[in-house]
N, C-alpha and C positions, 0 to 999 in steps of 0.2 A: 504494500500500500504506500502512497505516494501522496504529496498534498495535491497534485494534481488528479485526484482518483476525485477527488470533490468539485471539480467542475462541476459548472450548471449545466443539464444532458441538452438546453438548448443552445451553448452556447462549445463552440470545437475549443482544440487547445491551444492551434493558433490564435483564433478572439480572445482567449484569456491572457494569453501571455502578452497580445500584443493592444490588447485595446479594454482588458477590466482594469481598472483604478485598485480590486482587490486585490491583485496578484502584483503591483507594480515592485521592482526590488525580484522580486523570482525570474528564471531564467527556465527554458524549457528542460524538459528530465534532462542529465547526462548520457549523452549515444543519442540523443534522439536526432542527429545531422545521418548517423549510420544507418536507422530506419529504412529497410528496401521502400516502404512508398516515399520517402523524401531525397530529393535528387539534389543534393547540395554540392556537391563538385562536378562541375562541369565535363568531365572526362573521365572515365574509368578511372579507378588507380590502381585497379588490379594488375592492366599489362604494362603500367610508365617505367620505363627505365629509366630509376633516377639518375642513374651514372652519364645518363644522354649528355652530352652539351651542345649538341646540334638543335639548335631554339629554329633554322628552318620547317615553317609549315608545323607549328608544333605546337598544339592548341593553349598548349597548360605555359607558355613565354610570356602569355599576355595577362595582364588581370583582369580578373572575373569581377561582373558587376554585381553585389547582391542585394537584392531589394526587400522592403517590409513587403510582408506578403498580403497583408491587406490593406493597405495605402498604396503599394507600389511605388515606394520613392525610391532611393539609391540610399543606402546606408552604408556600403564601403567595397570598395575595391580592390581585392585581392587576389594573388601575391601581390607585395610590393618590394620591393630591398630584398629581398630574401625568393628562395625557388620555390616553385609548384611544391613537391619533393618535401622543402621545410615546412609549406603551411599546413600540408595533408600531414606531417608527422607528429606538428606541433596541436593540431585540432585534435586527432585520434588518442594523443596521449594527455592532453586536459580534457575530452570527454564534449565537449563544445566548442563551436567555432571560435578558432584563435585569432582575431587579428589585431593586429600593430597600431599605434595610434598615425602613421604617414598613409593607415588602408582607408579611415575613420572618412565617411563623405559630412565633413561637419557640420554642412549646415544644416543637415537632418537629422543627427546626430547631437542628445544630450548626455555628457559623460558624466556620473554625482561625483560630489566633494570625494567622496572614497576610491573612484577611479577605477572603479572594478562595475559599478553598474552603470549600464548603458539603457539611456531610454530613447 
């Protein structure tokens, strides 16, 4: 059981996380970017050969734009400074999407005083 088990059954858990006033400060469960119905990396990463350094034609070179999924704005662009490779390792192993504050699309973006939550 999960504080998200207590969703309103009318409302999904993107609406809550991204638009209840209740849950503001919580972030979605841990792995929930891993979820087969959630397509959070642009590219497989099953087959990327991180070792690649041939950025020709090579989809995961460029940064990904990722949007609120229910406003659809841009809230950050990643990789940045760092490879494909780093942010798929760096996400997988804190359990939610990692990104840098140079990935941060700020104007859509509110970071609190703590620097860890993002609204």
């Amino acid at each position: 059981s999960s504080f998200f088990d207590v969703v309103d059954e009318n409302e999904s858990l993107v609406q809550a996380v991204c638009c209840d006033p209740l849950y503001k400060g919580y972030a979605e469960p841990k792995h929930f970017f891993a979820r087969n119905d959630v397509h959070f990396f642009p590219v497989s990463t099953e087959h990327k050969n991180s070792n690649d350094d041939d950025n020709d034609n090579d989809p995961t070179s460029a940064p990904y734009t990722y949007y609120d999924s229910i406003c659809n704005i841009p809230l950050f662009q990643a990789p940045q400074n760092r490879s494909f490779h780093d942010f798929v390792r760096d996400t997988t192993e804190h359990g939610w999407p990692s990104f840098r504050l140079p990935e941060v699309v700020s104007s859509n973006v509110y970071i609190g005083p703590d620097g860890r939550n993002v609204y």
